[in-house]
C-alpha positions in Angstrom: -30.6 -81.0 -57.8 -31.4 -83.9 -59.8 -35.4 -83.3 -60.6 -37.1 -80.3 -61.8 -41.0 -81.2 -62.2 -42.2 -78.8 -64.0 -44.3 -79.4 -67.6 -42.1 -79.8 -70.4 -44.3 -76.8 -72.5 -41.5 -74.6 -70.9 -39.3 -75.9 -73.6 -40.9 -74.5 -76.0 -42.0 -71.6 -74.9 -38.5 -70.5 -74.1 -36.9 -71.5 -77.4 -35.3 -69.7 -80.2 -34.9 -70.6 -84.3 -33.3 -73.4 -85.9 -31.0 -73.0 -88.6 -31.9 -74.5 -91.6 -28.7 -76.9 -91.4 -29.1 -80.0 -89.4 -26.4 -80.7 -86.8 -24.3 -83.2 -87.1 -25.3 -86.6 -85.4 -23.3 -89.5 -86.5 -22.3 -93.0 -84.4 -18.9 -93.5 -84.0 -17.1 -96.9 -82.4 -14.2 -94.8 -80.7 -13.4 -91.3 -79.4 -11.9 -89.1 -81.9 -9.3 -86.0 -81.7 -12.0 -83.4 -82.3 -14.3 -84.7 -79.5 -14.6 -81.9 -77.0 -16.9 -83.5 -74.2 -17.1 -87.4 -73.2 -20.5 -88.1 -71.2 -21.4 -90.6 -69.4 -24.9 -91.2 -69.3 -24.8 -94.3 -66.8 -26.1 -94.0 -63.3 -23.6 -91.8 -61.3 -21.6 -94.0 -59.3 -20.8 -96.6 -62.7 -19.1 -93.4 -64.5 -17.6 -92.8 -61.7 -16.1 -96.3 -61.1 -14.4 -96.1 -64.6 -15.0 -94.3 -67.2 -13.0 -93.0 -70.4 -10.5 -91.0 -69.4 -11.7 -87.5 -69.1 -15.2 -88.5 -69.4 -18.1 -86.4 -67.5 -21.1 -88.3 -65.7 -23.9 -87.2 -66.9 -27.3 -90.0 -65.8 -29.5 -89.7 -67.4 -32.1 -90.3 -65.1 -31.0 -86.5 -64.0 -32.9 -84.8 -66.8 -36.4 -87.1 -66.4 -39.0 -86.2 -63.9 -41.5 -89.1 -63.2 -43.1 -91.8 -65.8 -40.5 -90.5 -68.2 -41.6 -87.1 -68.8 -38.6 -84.2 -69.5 -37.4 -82.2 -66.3 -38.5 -78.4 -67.3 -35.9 -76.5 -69.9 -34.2 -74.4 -67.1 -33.5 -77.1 -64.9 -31.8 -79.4 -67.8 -30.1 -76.5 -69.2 -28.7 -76.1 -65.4 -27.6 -79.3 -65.4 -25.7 -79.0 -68.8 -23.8 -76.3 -66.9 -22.4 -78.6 -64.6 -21.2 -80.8 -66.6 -19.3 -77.6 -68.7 -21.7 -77.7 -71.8 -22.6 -74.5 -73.0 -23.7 -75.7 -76.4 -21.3 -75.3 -79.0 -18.9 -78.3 -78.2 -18.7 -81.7 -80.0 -19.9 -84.5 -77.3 -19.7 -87.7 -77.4 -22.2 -89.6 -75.8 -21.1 -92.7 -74.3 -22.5 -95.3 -71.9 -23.6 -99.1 -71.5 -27.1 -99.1 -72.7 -28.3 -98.2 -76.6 -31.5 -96.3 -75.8 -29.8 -93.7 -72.8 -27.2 -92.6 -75.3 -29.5 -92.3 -77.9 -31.8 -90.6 -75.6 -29.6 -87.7 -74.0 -28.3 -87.3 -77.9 -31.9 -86.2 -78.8 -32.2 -84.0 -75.6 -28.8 -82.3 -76.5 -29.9 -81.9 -80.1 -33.0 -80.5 -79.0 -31.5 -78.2 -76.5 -29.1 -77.1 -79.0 -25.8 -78.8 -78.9 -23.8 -77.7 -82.0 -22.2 -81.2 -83.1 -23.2 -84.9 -80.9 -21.6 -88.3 -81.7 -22.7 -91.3 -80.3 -20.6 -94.5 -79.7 -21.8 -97.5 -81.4 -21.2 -99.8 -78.6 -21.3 -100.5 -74.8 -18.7 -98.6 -72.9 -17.6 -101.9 -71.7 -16.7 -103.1 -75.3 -14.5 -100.2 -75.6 -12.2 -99.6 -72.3 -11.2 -103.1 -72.3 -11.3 -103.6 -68.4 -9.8 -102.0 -65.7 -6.3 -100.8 -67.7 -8.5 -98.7 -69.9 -10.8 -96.9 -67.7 -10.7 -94.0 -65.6 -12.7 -92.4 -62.9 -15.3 -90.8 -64.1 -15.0 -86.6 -63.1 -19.1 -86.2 -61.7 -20.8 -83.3 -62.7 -20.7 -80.1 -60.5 -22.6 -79.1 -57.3 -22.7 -75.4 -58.9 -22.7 -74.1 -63.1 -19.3 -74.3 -64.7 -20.8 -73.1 -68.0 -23.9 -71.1 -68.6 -25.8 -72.5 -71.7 -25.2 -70.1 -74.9 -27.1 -72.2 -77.7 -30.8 -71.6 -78.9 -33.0 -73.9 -78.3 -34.3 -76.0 -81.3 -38.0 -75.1 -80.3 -39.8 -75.7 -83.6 -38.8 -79.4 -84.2 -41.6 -80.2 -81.6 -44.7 -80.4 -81.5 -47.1 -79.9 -79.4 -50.6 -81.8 -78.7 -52.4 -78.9 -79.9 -50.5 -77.8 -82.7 -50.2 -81.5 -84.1 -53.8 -81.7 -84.0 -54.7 -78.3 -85.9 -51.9 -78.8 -88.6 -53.1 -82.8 -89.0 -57.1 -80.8 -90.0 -54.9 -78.8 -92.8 -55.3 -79.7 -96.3 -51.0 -79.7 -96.3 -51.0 -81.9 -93.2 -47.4 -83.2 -92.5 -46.5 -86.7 -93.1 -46.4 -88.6 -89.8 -44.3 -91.5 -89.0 -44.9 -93.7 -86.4 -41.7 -95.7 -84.5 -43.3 -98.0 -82.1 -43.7 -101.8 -82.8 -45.6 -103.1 -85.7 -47.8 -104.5 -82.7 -48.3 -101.2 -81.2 -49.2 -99.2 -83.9 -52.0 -101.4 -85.4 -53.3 -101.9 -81.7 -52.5 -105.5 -80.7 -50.3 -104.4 -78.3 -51.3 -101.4 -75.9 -49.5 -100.0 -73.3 -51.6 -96.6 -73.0 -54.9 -95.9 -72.1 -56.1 -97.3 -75.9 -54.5 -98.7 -78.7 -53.5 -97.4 -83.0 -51.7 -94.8 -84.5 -52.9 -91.7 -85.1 -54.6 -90.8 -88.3 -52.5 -91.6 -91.4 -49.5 -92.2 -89.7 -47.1 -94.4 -92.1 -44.7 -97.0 -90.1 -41.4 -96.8 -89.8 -40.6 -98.9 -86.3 -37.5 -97.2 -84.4 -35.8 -100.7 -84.1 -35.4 -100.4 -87.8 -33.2 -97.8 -87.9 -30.5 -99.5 -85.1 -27.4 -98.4 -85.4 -25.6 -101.2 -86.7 -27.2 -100.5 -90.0 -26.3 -97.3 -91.0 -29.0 -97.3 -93.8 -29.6 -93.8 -94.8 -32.8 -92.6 -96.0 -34.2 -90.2 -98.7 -36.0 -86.9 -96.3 -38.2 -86.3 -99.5 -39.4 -89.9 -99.1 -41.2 -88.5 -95.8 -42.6 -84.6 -97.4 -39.6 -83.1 -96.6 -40.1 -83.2 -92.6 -42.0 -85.9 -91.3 -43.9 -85.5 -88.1 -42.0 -88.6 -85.9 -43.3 -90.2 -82.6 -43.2 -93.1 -80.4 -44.6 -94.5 -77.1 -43.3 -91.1 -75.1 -41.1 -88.7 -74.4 -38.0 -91.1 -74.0 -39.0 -93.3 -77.0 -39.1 -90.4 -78.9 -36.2 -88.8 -78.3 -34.0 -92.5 -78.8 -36.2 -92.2 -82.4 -35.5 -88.8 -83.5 -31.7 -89.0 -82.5 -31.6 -92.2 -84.9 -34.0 -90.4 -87.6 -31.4 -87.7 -87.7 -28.4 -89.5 -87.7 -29.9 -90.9 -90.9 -30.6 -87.8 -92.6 -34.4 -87.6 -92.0 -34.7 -84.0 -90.8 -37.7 -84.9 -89.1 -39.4 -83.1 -86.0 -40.9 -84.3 -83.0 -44.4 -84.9 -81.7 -43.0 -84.7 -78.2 -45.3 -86.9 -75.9 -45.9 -89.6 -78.1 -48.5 -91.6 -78.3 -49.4 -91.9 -74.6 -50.2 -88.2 -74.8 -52.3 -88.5 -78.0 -54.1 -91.5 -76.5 -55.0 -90.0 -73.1 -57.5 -87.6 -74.6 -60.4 -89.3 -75.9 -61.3 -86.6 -78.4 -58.7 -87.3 -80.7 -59.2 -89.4 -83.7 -57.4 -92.4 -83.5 -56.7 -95.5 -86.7 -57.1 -98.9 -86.1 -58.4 -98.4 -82.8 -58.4 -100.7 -79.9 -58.7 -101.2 -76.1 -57.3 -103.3 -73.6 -59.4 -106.2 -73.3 -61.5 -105.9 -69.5 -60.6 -108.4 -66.5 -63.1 -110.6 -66.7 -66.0 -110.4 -64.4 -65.8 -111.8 -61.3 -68.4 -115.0 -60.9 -71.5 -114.3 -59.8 -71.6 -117.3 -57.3 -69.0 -117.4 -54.6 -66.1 -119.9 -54.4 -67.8 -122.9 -52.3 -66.3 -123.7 -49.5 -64.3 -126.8 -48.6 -65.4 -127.9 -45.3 -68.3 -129.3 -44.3 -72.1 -129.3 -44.8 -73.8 -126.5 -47.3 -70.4 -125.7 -48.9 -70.0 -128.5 -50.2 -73.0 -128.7 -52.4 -72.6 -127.9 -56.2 -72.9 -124.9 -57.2 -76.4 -126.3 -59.1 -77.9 -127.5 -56.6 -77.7 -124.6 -53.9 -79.5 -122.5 -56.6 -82.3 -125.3 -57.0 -82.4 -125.1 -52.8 -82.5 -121.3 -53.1 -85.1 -121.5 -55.5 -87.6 -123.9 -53.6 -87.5 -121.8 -50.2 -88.2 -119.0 -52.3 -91.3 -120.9 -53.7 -92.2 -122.5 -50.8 -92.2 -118.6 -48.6 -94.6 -117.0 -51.5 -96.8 -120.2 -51.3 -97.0 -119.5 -47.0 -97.6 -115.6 -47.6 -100.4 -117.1 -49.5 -101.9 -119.2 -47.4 -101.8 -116.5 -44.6 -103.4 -113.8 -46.8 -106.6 -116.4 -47.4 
């Protein structure tokens, strides 16, 4: 039970308040004392190869349905379960690639989780080979915890509500944290190209975690409006937003949602440039005879037995 694709809007619909106290999401470059839960968000059979000792795989592949969209909310919750979350533990996220820890950490914070740390480095860097690792425990056939925390529902947003709150004289401040590229439309990787309207930049890769710059929230209105390419993107964005201080919310889709519906107002727009046009004379053959005239002169020969048939159908109608 690895998939659940159903639309992501049941997150939301399901979810309860937030607190106004922001969890606590920090980086951290080794386990400590008060860590409750180690996961492993590597594919399954890497955790379980060697892991931290007591760690829990966790892929995160489990929790995305197709093209990077969210698994629906009672299938992830599910899967929490089996791994023995239930929402108010500290976890520590670990795991060999930046972006999956800082991915699930945004899941977990969305879904909840009471306190998330994320090691600053790969998992590799850590154990220090084979003397240092242990088998990672994989995560239950059946629920070993039933989920207890609300759900952090209104720190997304959704495609509609973003768009009635942006015609509002207090619209939020958005912040965009794609590529500079990206968000002035040189680079497109969605259906068109820009930023939506007003959005100030603030690229993701920025904010890595080796900094540790914080920032000011009021700098932003208080609670900016953050998004990136997608879903994943997003989520690797708002984790490091947080972590930060920036008690930002989420336009969940990102910008491949916002650019799929040609309604929406869009700056600097753009478009990904057409194939060009196939030729309009064929590829001339190599072999022998007509092929190998130019391409000039088979027009010129088209021409004249064009000139020469109206000049018979002439003659005939005399």
């Amino acid at each position: 039970m690895s998939r659940f694709i159903v639309p992501v809007v049941l997150f939301l619909v399901t979810g309860g308040a937030v607190g106004a106290e922001l969890p606590v999401i920090d980086y951290v470059n080794a386990a400590s004392a008060d860590v409750d839960v180690i996961l492993d968000v590597r594919p399954a059979a890497d955790c379980q190869s060697g892991s931290l000792p007591g760690a829990r795989c966790l892929p995160a592949e489990d929790v995305l349905a197709p093209h990077r969209r969210l698994a629906n909310i009672s299938g992830i919750l599910w899967l929490l379960g089996t791994a023995g979350l239930q929402g108010d533990e500290h976890v520590l996220i670990v795991g060999e690639r930046g972006q999956q820890r800082e991915f699930m950490a945004g899941l977990l914070y969305l879904a909840g989780q009471q306190r998330i740390s994320i090691l600053n480095q790969p998992l590799s860097r850590v154990t220090g080979g084979s003397d240092g690792q242990r088998p990672g425990s994989p995560r239950s056939l059946t629920r070993e915890a039933v989920w207890q925390a609300p759900l952090r529902a209104d720190r997304v947003l959704l495609r509609s509500e973003l768009g009635a709150q942006l015609l509002r004289n207090d619209a939020p401040v958005l912040i965009d944290g794609r590529s500079e590229a990206e968000y002035w439309g040189q680079r497109i990787r969605a259906v068109r190209g820009g930023h939506l309207p007003g959005a100030q930049h603030l690229a993701a890769a920025s904010l890595s975690s080796a900094s540790g710059e914080a920032f000011d929230a009021l700098a932003f209105g208080g609670e900016p409006v953050a998004y990136a390419h997608d879903t994943y993107e997003g989520l690797v964005y708002l984790s490091r937003l947080l972590a930060r201080g920036v008690g930002a919310r989420l336009y969940l889709e990102g910008w491949v949602g916002w650019a799929s519906d040609g309604a929406l107002p869009v700056d600097s727009l753009a478009f990904p440039e057409m194939e060009r046009a196939p030729a309009m004379i064929p590829a001339v053959s190599s072999g022998s005879g007509v092929g190998r005239w130019p391409p000039i002169l088979m027009l010129l020969a088209a021409a004249a037995l064009a000139v020469i048939g109206f000049q018979a159908g002439c003659r005939r109608r005399g």
